[in-house]
N, C-alpha and C positions, 0 to 999 in steps of 0.2 A: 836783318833780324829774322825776315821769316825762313832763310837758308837756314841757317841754324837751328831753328824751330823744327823745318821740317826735316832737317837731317839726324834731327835728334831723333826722330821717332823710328827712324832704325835699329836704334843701339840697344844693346844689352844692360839688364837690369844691373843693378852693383850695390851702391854704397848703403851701410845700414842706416839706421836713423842716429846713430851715436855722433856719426860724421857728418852731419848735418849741421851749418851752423842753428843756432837756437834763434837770431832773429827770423830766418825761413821757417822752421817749424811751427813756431808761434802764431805769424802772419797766414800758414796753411790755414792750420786751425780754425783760425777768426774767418777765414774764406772760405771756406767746406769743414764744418764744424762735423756735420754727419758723414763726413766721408768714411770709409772702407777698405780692408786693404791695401793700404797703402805701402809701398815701395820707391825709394830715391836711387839717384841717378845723380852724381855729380859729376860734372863738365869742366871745363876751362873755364867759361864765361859766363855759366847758369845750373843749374839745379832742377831737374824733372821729379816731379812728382807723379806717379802711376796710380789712379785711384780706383774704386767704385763710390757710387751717388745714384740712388734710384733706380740701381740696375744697370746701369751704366758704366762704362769705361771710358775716364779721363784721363789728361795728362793736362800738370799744370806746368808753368814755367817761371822760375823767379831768379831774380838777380841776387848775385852774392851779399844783398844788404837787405834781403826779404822781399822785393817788392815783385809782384806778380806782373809777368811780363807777356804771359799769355794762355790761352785755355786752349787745348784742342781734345774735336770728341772727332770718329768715327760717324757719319752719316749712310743714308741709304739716300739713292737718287731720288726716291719720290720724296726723302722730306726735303730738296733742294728748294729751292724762293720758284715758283711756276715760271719766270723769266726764261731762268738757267736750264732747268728742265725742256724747256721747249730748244733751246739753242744748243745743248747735246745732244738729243733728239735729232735734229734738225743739220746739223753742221757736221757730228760726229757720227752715224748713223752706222757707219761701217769699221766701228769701232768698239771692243767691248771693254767696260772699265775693269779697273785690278786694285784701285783704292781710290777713296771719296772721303775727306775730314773737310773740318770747318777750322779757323785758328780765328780766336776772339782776343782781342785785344780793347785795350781803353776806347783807342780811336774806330774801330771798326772789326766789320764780319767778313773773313777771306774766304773761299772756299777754294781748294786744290785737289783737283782729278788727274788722275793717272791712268791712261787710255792706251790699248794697246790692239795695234793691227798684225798683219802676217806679216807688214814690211817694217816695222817703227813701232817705237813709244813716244808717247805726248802725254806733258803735264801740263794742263790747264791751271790757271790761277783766276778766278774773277776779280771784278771788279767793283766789289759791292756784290750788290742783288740782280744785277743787271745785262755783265758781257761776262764774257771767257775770253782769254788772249794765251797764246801757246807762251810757256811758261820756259818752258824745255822739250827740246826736238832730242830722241836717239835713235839713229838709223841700225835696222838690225842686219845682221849678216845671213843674206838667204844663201848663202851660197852651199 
């Protein structure tokens, strides 16, 4: 799921709200009643929602029968859990990031960073609040 998820957040905007089925619209609403802005995206398998909320830029995630399948925002390293923060810091040092989101879901809080050196990129995915484990390795071509 979270492939998908976060493959999603490359893509281009698209579908109006006409093309939307009406059970996802409905269930938006009830989930982010004050949202903003909003723009859809329909997929194969799911349905993105592009919002604002407090100043903020979301993207929801629902399944073709309404149900919300996951929330992702954009974060900055220091609002990371202090854990992670230190273990970036620490682990990644010689690395500077190029995107930071959080993806929420029912069962739990992901965070996924995307770290890039002169030689590579590395996506981190934690584990909770707690670890980073390399998510995806791409070697770059210094030649």
């Amino acid at each position: 799921m979270a492939v998908v998820l976060v493959s999603g957040l490359t893509s281009a905007f698209a579908n109006k709200t006409d093309a939307i089925d009406q059970r996802i619209t409905a269930s938006f609403h009830r989930d982010f009643e004050m949202a903003k802005n909003v723009s859809w995206q329909q997929e194969n398998n799911y349905v993105k929602a592009t919002f604002s909320l407090n100043e903020h830029i979301l993207y929801a995630y629902y399944s073709k029968e309404g149900d919300l399948l996951a929330l992702v925002r954009n974060v900055l390293s220091d609002h990371l859990p202090v854990v992670l923060q230190v273990e970036l810091k620490k682990t990644y040092g010689g690395y500077w990031i190029t995107d930071l989101f959080e993806l929420s879901s029912d069962t739990q809080t992901t965070y996924y960073c995307s770290l890039e050196s002169e030689n590579e990129i590395l996506i981190l995915q934690s584990d909770g609040h707690a670890h980073w484990s390399v998510y995806k390795r791409i070697k770059k071509n210094t030649a």
